[in-house]
Backbone as CSV, one residue per row, in Angstrom:
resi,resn,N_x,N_y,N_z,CA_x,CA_y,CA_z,C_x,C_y,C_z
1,UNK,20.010,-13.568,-6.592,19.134,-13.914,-5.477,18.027,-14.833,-5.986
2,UNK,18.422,-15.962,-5.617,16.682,-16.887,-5.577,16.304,-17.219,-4.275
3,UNK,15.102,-17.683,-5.072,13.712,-18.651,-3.795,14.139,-19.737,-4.023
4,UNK,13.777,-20.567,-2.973,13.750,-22.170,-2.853,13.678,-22.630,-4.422
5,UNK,14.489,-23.755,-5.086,13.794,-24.237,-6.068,13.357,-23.192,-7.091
6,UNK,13.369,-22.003,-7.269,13.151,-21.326,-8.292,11.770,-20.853,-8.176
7,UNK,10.752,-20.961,-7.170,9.472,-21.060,-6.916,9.494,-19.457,-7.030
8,UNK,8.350,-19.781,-7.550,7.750,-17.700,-7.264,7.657,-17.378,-5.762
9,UNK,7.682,-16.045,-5.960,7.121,-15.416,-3.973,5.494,-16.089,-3.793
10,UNK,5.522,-16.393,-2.601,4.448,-16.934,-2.085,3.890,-16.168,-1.338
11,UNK,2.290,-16.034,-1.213,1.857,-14.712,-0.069,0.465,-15.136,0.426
12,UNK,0.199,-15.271,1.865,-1.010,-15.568,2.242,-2.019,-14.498,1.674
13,UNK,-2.880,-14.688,0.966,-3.879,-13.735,0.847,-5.029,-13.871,1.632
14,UNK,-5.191,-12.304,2.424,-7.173,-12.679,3.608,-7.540,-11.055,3.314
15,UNK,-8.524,-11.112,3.807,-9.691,-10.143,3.287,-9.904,-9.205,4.418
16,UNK,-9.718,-7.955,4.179,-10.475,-6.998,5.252,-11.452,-5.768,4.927
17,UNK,-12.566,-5.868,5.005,-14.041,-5.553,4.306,-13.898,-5.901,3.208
18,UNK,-13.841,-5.423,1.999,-14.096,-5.982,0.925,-12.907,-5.726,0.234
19,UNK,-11.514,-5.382,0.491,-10.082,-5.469,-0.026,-9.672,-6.684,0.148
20,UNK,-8.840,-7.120,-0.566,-8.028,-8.102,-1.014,-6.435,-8.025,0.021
21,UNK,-5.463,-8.394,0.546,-4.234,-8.145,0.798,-3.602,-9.040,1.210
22,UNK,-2.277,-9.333,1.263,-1.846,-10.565,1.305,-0.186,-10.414,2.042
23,UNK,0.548,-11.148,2.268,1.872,-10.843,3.149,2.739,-12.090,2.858
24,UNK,4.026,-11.996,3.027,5.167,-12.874,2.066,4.551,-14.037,3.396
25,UNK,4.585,-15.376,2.826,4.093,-17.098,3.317,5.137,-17.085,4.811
26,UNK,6.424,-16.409,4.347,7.347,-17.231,5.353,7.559,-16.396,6.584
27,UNK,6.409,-15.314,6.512,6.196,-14.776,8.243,5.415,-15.478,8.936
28,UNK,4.230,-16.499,7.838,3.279,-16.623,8.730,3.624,-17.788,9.372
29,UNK,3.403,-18.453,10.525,3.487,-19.135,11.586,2.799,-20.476,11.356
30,UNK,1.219,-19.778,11.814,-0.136,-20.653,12.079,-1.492,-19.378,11.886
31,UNK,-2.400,-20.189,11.707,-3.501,-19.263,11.016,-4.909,-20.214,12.162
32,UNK,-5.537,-19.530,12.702,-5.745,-19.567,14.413,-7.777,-19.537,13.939
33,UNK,-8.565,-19.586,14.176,-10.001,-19.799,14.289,-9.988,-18.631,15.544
34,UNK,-10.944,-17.703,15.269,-10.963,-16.449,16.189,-11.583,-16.899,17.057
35,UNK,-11.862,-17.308,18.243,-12.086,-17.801,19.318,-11.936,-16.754,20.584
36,UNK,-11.814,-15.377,20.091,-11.736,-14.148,21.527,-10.610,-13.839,21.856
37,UNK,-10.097,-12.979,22.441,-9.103,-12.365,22.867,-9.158,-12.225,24.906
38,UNK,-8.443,-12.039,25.321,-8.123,-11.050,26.382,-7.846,-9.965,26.198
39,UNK,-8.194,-9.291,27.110,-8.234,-7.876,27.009,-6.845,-7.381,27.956
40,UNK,-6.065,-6.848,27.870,-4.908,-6.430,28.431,-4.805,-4.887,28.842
41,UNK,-5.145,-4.485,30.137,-5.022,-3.120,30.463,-3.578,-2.316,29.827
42,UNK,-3.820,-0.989,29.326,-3.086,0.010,28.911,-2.315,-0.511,27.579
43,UNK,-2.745,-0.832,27.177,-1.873,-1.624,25.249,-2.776,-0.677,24.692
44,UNK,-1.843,-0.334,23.241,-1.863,0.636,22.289,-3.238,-0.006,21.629
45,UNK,-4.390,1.311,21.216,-5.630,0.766,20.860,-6.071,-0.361,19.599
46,UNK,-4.921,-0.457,19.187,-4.691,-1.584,17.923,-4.414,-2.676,18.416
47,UNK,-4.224,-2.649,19.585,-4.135,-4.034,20.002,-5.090,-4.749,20.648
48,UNK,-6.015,-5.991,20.664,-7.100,-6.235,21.150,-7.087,-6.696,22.418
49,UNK,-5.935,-7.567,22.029,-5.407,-8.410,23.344,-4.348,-9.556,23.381
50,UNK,-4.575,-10.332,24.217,-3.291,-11.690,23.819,-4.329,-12.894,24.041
51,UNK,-4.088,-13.657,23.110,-3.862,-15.123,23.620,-3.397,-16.246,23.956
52,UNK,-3.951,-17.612,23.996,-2.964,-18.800,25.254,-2.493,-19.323,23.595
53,UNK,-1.369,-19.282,23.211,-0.721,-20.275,21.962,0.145,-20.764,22.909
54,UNK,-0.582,-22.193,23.096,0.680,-23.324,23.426,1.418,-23.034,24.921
55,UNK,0.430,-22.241,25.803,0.858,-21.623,26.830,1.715,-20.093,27.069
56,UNK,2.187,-19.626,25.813,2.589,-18.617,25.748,1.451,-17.476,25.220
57,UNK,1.669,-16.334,26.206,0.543,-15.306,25.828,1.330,-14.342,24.477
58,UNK,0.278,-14.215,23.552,0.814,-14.002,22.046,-0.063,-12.460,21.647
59,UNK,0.212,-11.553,21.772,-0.822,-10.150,21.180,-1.285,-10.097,20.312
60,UNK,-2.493,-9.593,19.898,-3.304,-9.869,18.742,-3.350,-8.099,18.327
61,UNK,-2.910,-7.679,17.049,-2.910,-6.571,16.247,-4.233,-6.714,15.793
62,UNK,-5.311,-5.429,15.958,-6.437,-5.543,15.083,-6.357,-4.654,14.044
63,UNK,-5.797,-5.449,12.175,-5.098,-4.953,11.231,-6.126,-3.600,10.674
64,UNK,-7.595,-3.819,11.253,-8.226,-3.099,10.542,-7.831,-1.960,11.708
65,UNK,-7.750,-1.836,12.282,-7.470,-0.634,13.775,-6.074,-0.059,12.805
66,UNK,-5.166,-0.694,12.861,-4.126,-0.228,12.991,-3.526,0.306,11.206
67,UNK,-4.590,0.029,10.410,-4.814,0.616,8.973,-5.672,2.216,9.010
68,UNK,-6.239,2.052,10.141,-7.148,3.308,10.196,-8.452,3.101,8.954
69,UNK,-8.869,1.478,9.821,-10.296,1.373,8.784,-11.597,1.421,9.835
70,UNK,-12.320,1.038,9.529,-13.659,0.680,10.377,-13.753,-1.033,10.298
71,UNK,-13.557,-1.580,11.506,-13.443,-2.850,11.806,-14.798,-3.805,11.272
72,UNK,-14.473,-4.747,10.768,-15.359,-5.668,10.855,-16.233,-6.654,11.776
73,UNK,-17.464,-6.574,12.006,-18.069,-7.269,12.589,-17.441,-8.898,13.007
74,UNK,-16.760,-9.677,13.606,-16.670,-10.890,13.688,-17.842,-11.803,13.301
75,UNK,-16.991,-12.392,12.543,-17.715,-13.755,12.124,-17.234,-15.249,12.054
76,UNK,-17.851,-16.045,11.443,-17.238,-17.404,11.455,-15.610,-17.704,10.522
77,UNK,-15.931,-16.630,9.762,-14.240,-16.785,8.937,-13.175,-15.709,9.504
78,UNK,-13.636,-14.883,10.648,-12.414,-14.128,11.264,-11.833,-15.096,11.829
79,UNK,-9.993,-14.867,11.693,-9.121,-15.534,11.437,-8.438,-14.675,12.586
80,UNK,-7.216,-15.691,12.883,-5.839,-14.718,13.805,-4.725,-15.254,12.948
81,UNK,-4.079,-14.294,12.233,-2.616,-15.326,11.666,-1.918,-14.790,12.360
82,UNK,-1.057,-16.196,12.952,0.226,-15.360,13.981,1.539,-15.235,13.167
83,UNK,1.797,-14.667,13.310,3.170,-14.743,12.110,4.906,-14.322,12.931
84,UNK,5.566,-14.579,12.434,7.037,-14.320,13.497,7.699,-12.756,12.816
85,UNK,7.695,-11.660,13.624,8.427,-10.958,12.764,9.879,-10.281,13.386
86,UNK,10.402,-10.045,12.270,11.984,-9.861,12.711,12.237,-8.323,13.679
87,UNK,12.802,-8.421,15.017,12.540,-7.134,15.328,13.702,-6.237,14.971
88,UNK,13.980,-4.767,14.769,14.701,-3.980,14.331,15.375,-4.014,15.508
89,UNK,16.752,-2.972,15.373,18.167,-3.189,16.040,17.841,-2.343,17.648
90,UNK,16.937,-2.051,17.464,16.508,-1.455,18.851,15.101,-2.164,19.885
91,UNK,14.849,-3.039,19.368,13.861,-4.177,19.835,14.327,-5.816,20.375
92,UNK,15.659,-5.940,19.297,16.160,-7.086,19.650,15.976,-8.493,18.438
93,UNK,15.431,-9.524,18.909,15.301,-10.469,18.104,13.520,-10.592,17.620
94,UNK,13.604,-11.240,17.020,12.359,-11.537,16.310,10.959,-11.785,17.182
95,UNK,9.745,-11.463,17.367,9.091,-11.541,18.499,7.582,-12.346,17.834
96,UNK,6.627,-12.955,18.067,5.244,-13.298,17.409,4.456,-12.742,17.841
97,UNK,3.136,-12.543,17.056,2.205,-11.513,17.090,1.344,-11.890,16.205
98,UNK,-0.187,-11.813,16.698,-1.204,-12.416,15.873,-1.517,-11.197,15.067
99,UNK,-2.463,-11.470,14.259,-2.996,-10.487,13.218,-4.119,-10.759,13.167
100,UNK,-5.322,-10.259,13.294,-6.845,-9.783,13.209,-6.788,-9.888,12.264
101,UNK,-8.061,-10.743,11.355,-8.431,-10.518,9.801,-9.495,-11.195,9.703
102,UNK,-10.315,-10.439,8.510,-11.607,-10.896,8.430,-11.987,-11.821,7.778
103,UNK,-10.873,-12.512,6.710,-11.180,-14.164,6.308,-9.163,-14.476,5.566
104,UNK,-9.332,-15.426,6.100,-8.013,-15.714,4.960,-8.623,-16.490,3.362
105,UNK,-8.235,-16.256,2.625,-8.344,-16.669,1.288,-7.480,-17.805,1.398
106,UNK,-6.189,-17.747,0.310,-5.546,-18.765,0.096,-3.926,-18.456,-0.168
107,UNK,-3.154,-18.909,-0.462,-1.644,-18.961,-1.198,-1.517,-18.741,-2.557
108,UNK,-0.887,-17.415,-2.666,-0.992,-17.081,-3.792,0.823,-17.249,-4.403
109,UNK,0.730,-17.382,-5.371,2.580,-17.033,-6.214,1.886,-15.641,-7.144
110,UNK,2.561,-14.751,-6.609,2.631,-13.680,-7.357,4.424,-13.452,-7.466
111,UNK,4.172,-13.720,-9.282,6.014,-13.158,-9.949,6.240,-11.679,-9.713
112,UNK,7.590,-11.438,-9.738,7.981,-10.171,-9.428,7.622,-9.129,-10.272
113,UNK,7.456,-9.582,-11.369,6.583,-8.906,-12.722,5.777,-8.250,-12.193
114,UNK,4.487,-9.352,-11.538,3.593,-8.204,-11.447,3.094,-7.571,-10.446
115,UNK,4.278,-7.322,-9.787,4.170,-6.584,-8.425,4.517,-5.019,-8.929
116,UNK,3.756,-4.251,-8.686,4.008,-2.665,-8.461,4.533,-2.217,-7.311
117,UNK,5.527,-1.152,-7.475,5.840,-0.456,-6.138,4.172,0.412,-5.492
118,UNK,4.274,0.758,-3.968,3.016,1.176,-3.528,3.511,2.810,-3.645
119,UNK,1.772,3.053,-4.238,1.773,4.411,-4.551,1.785,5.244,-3.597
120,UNK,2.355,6.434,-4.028,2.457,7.616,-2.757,1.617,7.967,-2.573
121,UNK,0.355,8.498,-3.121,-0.553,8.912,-2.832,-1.767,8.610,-3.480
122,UNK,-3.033,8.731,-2.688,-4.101,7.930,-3.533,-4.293,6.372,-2.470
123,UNK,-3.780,5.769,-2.027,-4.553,4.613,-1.419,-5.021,4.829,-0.077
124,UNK,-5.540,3.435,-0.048,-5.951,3.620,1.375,-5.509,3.153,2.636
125,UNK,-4.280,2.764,2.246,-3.437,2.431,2.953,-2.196,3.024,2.868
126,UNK,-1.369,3.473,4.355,-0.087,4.244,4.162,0.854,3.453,3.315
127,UNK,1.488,4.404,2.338,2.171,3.433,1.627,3.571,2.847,2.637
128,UNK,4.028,3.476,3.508,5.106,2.811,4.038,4.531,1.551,4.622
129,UNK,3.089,0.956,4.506,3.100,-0.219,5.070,2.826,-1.508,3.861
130,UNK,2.863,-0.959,2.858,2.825,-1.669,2.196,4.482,-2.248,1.504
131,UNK,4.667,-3.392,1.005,5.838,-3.734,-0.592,5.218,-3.503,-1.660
132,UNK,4.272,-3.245,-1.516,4.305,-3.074,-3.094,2.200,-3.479,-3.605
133,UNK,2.121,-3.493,-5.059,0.707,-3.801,-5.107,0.917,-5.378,-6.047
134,UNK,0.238,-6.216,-5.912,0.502,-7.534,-6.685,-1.061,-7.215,-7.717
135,UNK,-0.772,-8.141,-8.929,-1.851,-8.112,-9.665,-2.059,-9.375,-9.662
136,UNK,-3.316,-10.022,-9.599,-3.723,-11.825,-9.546,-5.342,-11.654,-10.481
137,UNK,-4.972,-12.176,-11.072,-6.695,-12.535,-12.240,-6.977,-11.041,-12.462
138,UNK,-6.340,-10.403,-12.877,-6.970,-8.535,-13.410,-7.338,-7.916,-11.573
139,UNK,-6.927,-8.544,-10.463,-7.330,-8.003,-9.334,-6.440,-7.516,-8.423
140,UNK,-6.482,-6.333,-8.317,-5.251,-5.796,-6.799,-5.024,-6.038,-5.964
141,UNK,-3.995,-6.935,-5.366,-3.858,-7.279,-4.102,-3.012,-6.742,-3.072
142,UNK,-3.152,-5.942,-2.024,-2.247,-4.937,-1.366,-1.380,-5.940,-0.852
143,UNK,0.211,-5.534,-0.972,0.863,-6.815,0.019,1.464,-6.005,0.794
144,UNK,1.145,-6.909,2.004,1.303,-5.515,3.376,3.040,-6.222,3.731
145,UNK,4.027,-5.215,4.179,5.141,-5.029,4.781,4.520,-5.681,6.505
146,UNK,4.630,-6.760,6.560,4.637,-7.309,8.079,5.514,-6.653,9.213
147,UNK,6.721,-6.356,8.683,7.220,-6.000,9.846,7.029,-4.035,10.322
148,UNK,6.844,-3.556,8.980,6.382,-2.438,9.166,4.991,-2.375,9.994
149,UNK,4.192,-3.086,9.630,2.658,-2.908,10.222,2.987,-3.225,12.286
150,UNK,3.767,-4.485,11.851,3.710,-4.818,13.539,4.369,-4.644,14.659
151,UNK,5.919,-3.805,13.971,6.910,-3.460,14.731,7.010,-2.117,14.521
152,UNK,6.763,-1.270,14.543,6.823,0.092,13.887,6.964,0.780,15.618
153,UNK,7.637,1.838,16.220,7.769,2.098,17.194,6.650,1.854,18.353
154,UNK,6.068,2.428,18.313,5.001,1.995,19.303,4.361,0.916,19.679
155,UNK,4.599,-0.112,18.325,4.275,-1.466,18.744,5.077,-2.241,18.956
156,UNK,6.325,-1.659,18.937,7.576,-2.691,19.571,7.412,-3.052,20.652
157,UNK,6.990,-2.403,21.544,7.227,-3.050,22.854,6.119,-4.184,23.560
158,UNK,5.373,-4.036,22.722,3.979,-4.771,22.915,4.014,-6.171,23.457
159,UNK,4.936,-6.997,22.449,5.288,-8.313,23.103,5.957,-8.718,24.084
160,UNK,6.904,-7.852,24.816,7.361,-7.837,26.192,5.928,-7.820,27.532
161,UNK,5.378,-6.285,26.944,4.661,-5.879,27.906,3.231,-6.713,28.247
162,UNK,3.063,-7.973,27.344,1.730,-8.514,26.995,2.311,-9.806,28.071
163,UNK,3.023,-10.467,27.519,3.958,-11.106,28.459,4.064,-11.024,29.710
164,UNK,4.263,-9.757,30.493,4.215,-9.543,31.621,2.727,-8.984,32.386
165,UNK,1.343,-8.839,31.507,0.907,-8.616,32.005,-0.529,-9.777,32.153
166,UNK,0.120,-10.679,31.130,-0.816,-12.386,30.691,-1.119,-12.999,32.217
C-alpha cells in the first residue's frame, strides 16, 4: 500500500483550547472564515447549525461539543473545515459537514513511525474517535478519526435532515 508519489500521510492540523489535533488532508474539502451559523430547530446539541456553501445548506459539528469539552469563545481564527466524509452501509454515500474549530494551524506529514495507536484509557478524548496519536517537534498531536467523530449513529442523519429544514 502507498500514497501518491511515496509522500508521507498528510494531516490538517487546528487547535481546540490549547490541544493540538489534526485529521488525514484528503477529507478536508475547504477551510471556511467563521462568519455564524443558522440555527436549525431540533438537531443533536453538537450541532450548531448549517450554512449557505455555494447554495447548498452544509451542518456545522461543534468539535468541542461533540468531544465533551467546554467550547471556545469565537474569535478571529475560528475556522469551519468542511470536509467530505464517507457514509457507512446504513447511511448511504458520502455526505459534507463542517467542523467547528478554534484555529487551523497548518499541513503536517506525519510518517507512520511516529504515529501511536490511541490509548484506552487516560485521554481526553474517546479513544474510538481517535487513529491514533502523531508525534511532531517532541509534541502530541491527537489525529481525530473523521468519520467516526461525524457519522457515528446519531449524527448520521443530520445531513438529510439539515437539508430539509435550510
Amino acid at each position: 500500500m502507498s500514497n501518491t508519489q511515496g509522500a508521507e500521510p498528510q494531516y490538517l492540523s487546528f487547535m481546540l483550547g490549547q490541544d493540538m489535533f489534526a485529521m488525514g488532508i484528503l477529507a478536508v474539502r475547504e477551510i471556511l472564515e467563521y462568519a455564524g451559523v443558522t440555527p436549525v430547530p431540533q438537531m443533536p446539541p453538537c450541532i450548531s447549525g448549517v450554512i449557505n456553501l455555494r447554495g447548498t445548506a452544509v451542518p456545522v459539528l461543534d468539535l468541542a461539543c461533540r468531544l465533551e469539552r467546554e467550547p471556545a469563545p469565537v474569535s478571529k481564527r475560528t475556522c469551519i473545515i468542511v470536509v467530505e466524509v464517507d457514509g457507512d452501509g446504513d447511511t448511504g454515500g458520502a455526505f459534507v459537514i463542517g467542523i467547528l474549530v478554534d484555529a487551523v494551524n497548518a499541513v503536517l506529514d506525519i510518517p507512520p513511525s511516529e504515529v501511536e495507536p490511541a490509548p484506552s484509557l487516560g485521554a481526553q478524548v474517546r479513544a474510538e474517535m481517535l487513529q491514533g496519536i502523531g508525534k511532531v517537534n517532541g509534541r502530541f498531536v491527537l489525529l481525530l478519526d473523521v468519520r467516526r467523530v461525524a457519522s457515528v449513529g446519531e449524527l448520521a442523519a443530520i445531513a438529510p435532515a439539515a437539508l430539509e429544514h435550510a
